[in-house]
Steps between C-alpha positions, in 0.01 A plus 500: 500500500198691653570784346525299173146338579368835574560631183385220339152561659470834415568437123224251579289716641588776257431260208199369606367869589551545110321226398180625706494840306583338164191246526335770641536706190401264338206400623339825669090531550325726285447698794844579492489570095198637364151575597356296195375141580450207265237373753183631411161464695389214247840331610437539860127383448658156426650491887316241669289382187474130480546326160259222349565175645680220331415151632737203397516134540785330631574262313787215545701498152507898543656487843736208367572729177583777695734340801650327177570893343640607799749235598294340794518161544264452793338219490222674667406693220493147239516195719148417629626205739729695650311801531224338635733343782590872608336717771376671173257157428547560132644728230605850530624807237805685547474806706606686171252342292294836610679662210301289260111614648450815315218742659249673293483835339341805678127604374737819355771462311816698733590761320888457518670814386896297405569285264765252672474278793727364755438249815559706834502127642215300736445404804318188588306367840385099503221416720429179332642284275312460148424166440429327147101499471476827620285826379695813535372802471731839437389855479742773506511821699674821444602641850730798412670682273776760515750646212831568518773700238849364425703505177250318301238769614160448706442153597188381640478237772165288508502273826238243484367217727396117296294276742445143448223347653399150494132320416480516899531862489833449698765788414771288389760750410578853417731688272622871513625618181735821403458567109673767347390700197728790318530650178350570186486332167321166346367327822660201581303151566315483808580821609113595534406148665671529850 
């Protein structure tokens, strides 16, 4: 039986050896490829370049709209009675309501070399909760950007910081965000605004 197990863990190990170098093939640095970058000085002048502010209103029927989008039947986020009975004193948004607080555009337009666009995924941080009656402010900030090659040829990798801040200048949450952008062809929608 040990001997059995044994063998079992070395096709294990042996099979997930080969997975490494196949995702490794796939996805290898342009160091590793080619001495020609898509990122350009004007691309790295965006690192660290804050975009226009975008201030919004929170306002009850959009948090109620949105928990009622997403499934959430909180009464926090629609029932002012019981809200205001919570350690919360009133109503709140959904931590995901975020996603609906767009920033504002950069004083340049980035000049993105691909034409489509996929979400790397986002991280968030809460500091405090955003309550209905609220200002929030968001401005966007590009923090890095690197490129890889693959099968679907040079991909570039724009990592970029949102802040929300309230009308007490309170930082009440952060977002990191991975966006992908490959290929060439008609642009798709958006793919210029992240």
């Amino acid at each position: 039986m040990a001997s059995q197990m044994g063998c079992k863990q070395a096709d294990a190990t042996r099979w997930g050896e080969r997975l490494r170098n196949n995702w490794r093939n796939i996805l290898m640095t342009t160091s590793e490829t080619s001495n020609d970058t898509v990122i350009t000085d004007e691309l790295k002048s965006f690192i660290g370049l804050d975009s226009r502010s975008a201030t919004y209103d929170i306002e009850r029927h959009a948090v109620e709209r949105f928990a009622c989008a997403i499934g959430d039947p909180n009464p926090l986020y629609s029932d002012q009675n019981a809200a205001r009975s919570s350690s919360y004193g009133g109503l709140i948004a959904p931590p995901t309501f975020f996603r609906s607080l767009l920033p504002g555009g950069y004083s340049k337009s980035f000049p993105e070399p691909f034409a489509h666009i996929l979400d790397g995924g986002s991280k968030y941080r809460y500091h405090e909760p955003v309550r209905v009656g609220d200002q929030i402010t968001v401005v966007r900030k590009i923090t890095d950007l690197f490129e890889k090659h693959g099968r679907m040829g040079a991909m570039l990798f724009k990592v970029t910081e949102i802040s929300y801040t309230n009308q007490h200048d309170q930082l009440v949450a952060t977002q990191a965000t991975t966006t992908i952008t490959y290929g060439t062809g008609e642009k798709d929608s958006g793919v210029g605004d992240h």
